[in-house]
C-alpha positions as CSV (number, residue, x, y, z in Angstrom):
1,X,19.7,-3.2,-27.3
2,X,22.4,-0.9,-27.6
3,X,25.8,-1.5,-26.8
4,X,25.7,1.8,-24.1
5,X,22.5,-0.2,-22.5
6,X,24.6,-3.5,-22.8
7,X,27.2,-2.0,-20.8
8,X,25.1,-0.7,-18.2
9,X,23.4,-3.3,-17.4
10,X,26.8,-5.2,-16.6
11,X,27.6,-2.2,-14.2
12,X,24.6,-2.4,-12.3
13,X,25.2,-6.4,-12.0
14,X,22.2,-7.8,-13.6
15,X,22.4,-9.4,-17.3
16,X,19.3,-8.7,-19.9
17,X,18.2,-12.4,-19.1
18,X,17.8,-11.9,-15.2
19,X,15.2,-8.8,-14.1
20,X,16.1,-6.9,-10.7
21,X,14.2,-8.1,-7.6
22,X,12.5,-5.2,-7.8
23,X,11.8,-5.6,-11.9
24,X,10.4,-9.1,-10.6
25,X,8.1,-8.0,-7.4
26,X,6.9,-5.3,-9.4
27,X,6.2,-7.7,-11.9
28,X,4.3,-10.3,-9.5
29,X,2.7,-7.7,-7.9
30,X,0.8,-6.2,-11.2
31,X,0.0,-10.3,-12.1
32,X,-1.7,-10.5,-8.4
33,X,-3.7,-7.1,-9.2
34,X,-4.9,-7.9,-12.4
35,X,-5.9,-11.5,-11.3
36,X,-7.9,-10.0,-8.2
37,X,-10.0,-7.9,-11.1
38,X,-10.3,-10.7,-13.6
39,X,-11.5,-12.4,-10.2
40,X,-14.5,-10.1,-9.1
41,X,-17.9,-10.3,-10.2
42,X,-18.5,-9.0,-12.8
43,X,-14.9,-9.2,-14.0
44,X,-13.3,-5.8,-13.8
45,X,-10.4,-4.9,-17.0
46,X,-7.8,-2.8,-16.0
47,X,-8.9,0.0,-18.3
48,X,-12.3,0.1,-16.1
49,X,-9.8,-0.1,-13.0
50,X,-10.4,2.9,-10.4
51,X,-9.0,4.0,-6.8
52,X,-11.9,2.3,-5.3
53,X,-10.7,-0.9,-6.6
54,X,-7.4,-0.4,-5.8
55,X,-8.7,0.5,-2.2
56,X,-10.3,-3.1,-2.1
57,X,-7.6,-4.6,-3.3
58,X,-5.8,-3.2,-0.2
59,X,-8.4,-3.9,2.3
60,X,-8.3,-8.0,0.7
61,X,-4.4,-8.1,1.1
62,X,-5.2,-7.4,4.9
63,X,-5.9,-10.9,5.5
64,X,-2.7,-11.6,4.8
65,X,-0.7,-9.7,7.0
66,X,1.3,-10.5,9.5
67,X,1.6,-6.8,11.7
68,X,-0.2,-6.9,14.9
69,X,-2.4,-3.4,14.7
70,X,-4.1,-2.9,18.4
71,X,-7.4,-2.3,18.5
72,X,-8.7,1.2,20.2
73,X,-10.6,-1.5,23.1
74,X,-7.3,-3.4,23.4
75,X,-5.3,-3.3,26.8
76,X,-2.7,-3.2,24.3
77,X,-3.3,-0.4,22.7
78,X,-0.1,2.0,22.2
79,X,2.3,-0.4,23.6
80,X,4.9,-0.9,21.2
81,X,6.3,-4.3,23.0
82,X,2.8,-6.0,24.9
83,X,3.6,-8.5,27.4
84,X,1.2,-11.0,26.1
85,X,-0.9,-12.3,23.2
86,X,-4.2,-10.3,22.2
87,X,-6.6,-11.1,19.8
88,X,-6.5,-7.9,18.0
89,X,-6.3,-9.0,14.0
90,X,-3.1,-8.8,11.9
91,X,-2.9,-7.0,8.9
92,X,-0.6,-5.6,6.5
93,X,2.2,-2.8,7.3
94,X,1.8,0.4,6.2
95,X,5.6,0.5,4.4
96,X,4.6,-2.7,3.0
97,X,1.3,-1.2,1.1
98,X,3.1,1.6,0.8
99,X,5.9,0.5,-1.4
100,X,3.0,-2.1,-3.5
101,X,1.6,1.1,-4.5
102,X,4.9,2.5,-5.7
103,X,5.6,-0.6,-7.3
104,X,1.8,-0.9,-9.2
105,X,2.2,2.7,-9.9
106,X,5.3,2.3,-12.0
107,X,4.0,-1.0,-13.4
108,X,-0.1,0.5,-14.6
109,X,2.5,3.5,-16.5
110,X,4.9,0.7,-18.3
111,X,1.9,-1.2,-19.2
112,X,0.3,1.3,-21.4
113,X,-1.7,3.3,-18.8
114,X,-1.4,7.0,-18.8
115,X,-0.3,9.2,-15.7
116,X,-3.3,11.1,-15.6
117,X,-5.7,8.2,-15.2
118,X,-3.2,6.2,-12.8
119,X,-5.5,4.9,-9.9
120,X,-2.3,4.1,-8.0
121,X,-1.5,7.8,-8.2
122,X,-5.1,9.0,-6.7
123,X,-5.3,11.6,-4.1
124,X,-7.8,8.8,-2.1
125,X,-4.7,6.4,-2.1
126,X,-2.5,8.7,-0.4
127,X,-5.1,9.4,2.3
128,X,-5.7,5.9,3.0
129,X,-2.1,5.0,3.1
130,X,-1.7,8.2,5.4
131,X,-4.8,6.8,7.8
132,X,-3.6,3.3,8.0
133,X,0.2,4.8,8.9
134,X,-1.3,6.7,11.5
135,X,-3.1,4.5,12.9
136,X,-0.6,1.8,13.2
137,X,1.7,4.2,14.6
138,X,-1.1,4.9,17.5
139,X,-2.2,1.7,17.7
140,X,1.8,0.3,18.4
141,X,2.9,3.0,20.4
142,X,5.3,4.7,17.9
143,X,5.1,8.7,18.1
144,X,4.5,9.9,14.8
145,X,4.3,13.6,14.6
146,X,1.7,15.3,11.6
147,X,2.5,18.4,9.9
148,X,0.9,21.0,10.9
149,X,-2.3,21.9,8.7
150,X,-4.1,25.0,8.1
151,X,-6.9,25.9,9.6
152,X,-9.4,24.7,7.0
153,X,-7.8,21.5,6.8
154,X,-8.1,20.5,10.0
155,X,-11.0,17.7,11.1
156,X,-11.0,18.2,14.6
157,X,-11.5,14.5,15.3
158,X,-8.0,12.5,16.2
159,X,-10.0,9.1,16.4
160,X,-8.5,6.4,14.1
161,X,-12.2,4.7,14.0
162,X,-14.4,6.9,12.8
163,X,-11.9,7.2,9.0
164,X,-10.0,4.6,9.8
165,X,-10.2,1.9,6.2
166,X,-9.9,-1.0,8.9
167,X,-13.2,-0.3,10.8
């Protein structure tokens, strides 16, 4: 380590020995994702690693969560503050996924993986964050305003169910 390196790291408060938070999360995260493929059946390396696992990866983590998302049958649906308990499930936040995926993202790259095959980085990981962010802003009541598409873009159908990656 160069002395310039040295001296920068003492600037930004944290000595060679002691990783950021963020060094360390990203570094816990990338253990839990590559123990979740070691743990599927067959066993999946991370060179074999695609956006679909990544997307089930996401979906397992749900279990985990601890944001309230309102089902479309719920009384609560939209209500950002409900006056009582439901049974709707709890699952993970969409900031939440959304800054694991950052954090993976950075991690597959510093681990040897190339940009081009990143799974982190795939155009069906930005869609699914975009549907789960959606639909957690509908299903809590928080206006979230889209941009406007083009015409060809446009599905026609504003029902979280019918894409949504929780149904």
């Amino acid at each position: 380590m160069s002395n310039f390196d040295r001296g920068k790291e003492l600037v930004e408060g944290s000595s060679p020995a002691t990783p950021s938070r963020y060094e360390s999360q990203k570094r816990r995260d990338w253990n839990t994702f590559g123990q979740y493929l070691r743990n599927q059946r067959p066993p999946v390396s991370i060179s074999q690693c695609n956006s679909n696992h990544v997307l089930e990866f996401l979906r397992y983590l749900d279990q985990f969560g601890k944001t309230k998302v309102h089902l479309q049958g719920c009384i609560f649906y939209g209500q950002p503050e409900p006056p009582a308990p439901c049974t709707c499930p709890l699952r993970q936040a969409w900031g939440s996924l959304d800054a694991l995926i950052g954090r993976l993202r950075a991690a597959y790259e510093e681990n040897g993986g190339s940009p081009e095959t990143n799974p982190f980085a795939s155009g069906a990981i930005r869609v699914y964050l975009r549907e789960v962010k959606e639909c957690q802003a509908k299903a809590r009541g928080i206006p979230y305003k889209k941009k406007k598409k083009k015409a060809s873009e446009s599905k026609g159908d504003d029902d979280c169910t019918s894409s949504h990656p929780f149904s």
